[in-house]
C-alpha positions in Angstrom: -34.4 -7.8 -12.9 -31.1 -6.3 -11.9 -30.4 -5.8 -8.4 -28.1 -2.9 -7.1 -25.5 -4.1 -4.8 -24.3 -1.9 -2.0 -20.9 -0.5 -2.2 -20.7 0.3 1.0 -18.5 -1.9 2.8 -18.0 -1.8 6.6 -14.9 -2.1 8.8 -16.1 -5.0 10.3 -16.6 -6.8 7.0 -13.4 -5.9 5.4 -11.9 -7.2 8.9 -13.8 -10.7 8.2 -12.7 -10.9 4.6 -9.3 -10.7 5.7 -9.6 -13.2 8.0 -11.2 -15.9 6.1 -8.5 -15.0 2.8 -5.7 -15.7 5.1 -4.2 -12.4 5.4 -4.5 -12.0 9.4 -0.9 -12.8 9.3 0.5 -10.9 7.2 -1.6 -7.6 8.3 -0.1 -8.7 11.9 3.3 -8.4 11.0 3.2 -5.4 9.1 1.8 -3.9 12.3 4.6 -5.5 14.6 7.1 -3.9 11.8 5.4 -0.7 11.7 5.1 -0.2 16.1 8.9 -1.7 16.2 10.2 1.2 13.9 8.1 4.0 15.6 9.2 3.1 18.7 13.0 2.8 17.6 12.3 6.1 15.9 11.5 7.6 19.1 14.3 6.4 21.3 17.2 7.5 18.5 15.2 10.8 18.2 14.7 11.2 14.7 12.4 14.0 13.4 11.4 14.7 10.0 10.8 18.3 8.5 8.5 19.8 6.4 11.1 19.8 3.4 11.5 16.1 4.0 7.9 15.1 4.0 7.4 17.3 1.0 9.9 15.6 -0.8 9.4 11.9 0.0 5.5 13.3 -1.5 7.2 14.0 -4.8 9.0 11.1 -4.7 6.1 8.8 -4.4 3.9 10.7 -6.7 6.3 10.3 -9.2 7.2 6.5 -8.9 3.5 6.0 -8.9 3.0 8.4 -11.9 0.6 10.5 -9.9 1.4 13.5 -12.7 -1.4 15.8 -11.5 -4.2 16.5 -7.9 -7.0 14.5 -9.6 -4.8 11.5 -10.7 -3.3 11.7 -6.7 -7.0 11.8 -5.9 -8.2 8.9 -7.5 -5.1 6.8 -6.8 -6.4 7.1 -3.0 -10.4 6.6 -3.8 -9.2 3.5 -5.4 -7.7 2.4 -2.7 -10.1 3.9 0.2 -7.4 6.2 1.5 -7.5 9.5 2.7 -5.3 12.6 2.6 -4.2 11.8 6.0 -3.7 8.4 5.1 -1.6 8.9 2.1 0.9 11.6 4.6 0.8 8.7 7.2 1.8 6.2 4.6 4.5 8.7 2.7 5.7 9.5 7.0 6.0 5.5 7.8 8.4 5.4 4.4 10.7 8.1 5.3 11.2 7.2 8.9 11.9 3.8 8.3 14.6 4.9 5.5 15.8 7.3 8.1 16.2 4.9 10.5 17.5 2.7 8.3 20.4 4.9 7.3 20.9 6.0 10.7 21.7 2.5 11.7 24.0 0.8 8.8 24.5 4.0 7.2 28.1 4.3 7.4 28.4 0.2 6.8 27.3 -0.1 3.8 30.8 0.2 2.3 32.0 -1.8 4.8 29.7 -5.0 4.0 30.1 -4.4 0.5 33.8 -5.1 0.6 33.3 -7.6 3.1 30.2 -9.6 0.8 31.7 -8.9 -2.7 31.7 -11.4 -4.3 27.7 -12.4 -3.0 27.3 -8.9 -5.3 28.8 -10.2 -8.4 26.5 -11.1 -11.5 27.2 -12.5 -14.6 25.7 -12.3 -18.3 24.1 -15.9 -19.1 21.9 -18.0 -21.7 19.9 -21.0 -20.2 18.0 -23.4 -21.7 16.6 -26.2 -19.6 15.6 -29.0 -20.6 14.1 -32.8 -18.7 16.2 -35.4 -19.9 19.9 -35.3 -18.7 21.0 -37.6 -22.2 19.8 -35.4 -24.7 21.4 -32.6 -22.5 24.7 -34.1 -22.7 24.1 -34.8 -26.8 23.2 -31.1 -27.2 25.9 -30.0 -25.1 28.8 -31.6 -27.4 26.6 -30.4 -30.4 27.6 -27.0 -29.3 31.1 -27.6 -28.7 31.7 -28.9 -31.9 29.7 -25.8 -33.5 27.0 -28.0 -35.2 24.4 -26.3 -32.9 24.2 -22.5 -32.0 22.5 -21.5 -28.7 19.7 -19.6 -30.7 19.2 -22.8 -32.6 18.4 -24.8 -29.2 16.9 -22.1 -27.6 14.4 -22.1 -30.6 13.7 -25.7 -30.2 13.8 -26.4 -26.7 12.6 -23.0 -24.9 8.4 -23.1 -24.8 8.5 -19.4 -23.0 7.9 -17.0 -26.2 9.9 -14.0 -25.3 12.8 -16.0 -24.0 12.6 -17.9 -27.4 12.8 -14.8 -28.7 16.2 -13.5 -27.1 17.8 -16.8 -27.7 17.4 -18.0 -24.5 19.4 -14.7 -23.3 18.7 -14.6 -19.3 21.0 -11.1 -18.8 22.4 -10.5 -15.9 21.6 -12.8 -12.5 23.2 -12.4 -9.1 24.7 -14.9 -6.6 21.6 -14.4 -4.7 19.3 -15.3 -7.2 20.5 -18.6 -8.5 20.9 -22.1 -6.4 23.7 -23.0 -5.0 24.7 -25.5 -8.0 24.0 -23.2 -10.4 26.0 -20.5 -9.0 29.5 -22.3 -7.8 29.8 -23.1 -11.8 28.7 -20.1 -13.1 30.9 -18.0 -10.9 34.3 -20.3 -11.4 33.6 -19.6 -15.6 36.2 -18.5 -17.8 33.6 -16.1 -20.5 32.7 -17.0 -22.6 32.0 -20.3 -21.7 29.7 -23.1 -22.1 28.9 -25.1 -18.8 28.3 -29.1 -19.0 24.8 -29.5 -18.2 23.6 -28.7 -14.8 20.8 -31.0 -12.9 18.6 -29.5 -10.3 15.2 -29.9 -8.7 13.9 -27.9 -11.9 15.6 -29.8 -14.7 18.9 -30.2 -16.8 20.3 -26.7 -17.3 22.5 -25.9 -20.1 23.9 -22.3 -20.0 26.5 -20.4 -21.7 28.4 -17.7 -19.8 29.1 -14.5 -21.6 30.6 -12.7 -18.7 31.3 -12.3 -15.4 30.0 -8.5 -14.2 31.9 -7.1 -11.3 30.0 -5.0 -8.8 30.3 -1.2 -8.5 28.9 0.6 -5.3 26.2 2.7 -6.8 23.2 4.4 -5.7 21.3 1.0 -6.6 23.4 -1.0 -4.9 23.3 1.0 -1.6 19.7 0.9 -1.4 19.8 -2.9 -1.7 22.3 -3.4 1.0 20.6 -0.8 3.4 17.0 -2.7 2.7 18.8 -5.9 3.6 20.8 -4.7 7.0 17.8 -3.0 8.0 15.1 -6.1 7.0 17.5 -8.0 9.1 17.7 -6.1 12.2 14.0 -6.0 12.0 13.1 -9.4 12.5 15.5 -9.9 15.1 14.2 -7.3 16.7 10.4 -8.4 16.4 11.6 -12.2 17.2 13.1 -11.1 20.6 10.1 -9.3 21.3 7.9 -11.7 19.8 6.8 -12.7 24.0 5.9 -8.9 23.9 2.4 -7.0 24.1 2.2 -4.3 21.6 
């Protein structure tokens, strides 16, 4: 016997699903982000145009590959949104960019110069490994050339694809590596093969192929407005955090 389920799902269950997956949080915050913005939006005065709202549509459609009307339509079924939703959801984007560059706009070159070496990166292979001796033993293998890095890589990595490349990690930021990990790769002479590194996550062996100095692009722009703006958003919502929305 097969019995049909109901797809219809109301409001207040969705709202009790939410709460019992742990998500009351998180949907809280987004909504202390989202009133923050509008009413900072307001004060500064910023108004968005038909062209701009068009545009940020285009824009969205076409980093979500939303090629055609149907694909756009069931994009939003999926995801029980409406028309209205999806130009609410396009309008909260572009104000917050706007804002955004309103605000740090003209300091992003300024904090760029100021932060660059945090913007640096560097070309690296890793393999990691749990015991520091055999590190060590591997290590002076390599300096004296009876090892390659492909041949430890091959033994020692368990991750396919990074087996694959040779234990070839490509290019990693200050940001994104520990603190340990970073003062060592950073003060490397490329190419250059760093005695083995310990850390909460094992011994790391890692050969530097280069050092990448940073270039102000379009990219890099983006990243340092998202991270001026993220940060004068939650100081914003922590001084108002006594506040009634």
């Amino acid at each position: 016997m097969t019995t049909n389920i109901d797809n219809q799902i109301s409001d207040r269950e969705l709202i009790y699903e939410a709460k019992i997956a742990g998500k009351i949080p998180e949907l809280r915050q987004r909504i202390v982000r989202r009133k923050t913005i509008d009413r900072q939006v307001k004060k500064v005065g910023i108004e968005l145009t038909t062209t701009d709202l068009q545009t940020a549509a285009d824009k969205f459609r076409l980093v979500n590959q939303l090629e055609s009307a149907e694909a756009t339509q069931k994009w939003l079924e999926e995801r029980c949104l409406s028309i209205d939703d999806f130009e609410d959801m396009v309008t909260q984007d572009l104000i917050s960019h706007k804002l955004a560059e309103h605000l740090f706009g003209d300091r992003i070159e300024q904090l760029f110069y100021q932060n660059l070496l945090d913007y640096s990166g560097a070309i690296i292979y890793e393999v990691i490994l749990e015991d520091s001796d055999l590190a060590m033993e591997i290590y002076y293998s390599l300096l004296e050339g009876d090892l390659s890095f492909a041949d430890v890589a091959q033994q020692y990595i368990t991750n396919p694809e990074l087996r694959r490349r040779g234990g070839y990690v490509g290019k990693v930021g200050r940001k994104q590596l520990r603190p340990e990990l970073s003062a060592a790769i950073f003060a490397a002479k490329p190419p250059q093969l760093l005695k083995p590194i310990v850390t909460a996550v094992g011994v790391h062996l890692i050969q530097v192929e280069e050092i990448v100095e940073p270039q102000l692009d379009e990219q890099l722009q983006q990243q340092i407005l998202s991270e001026m703006f993220d940060r004068w958003l939650a100081e914003k919502i922590a001084a108002a955090s006594g506040s009634t929305f």
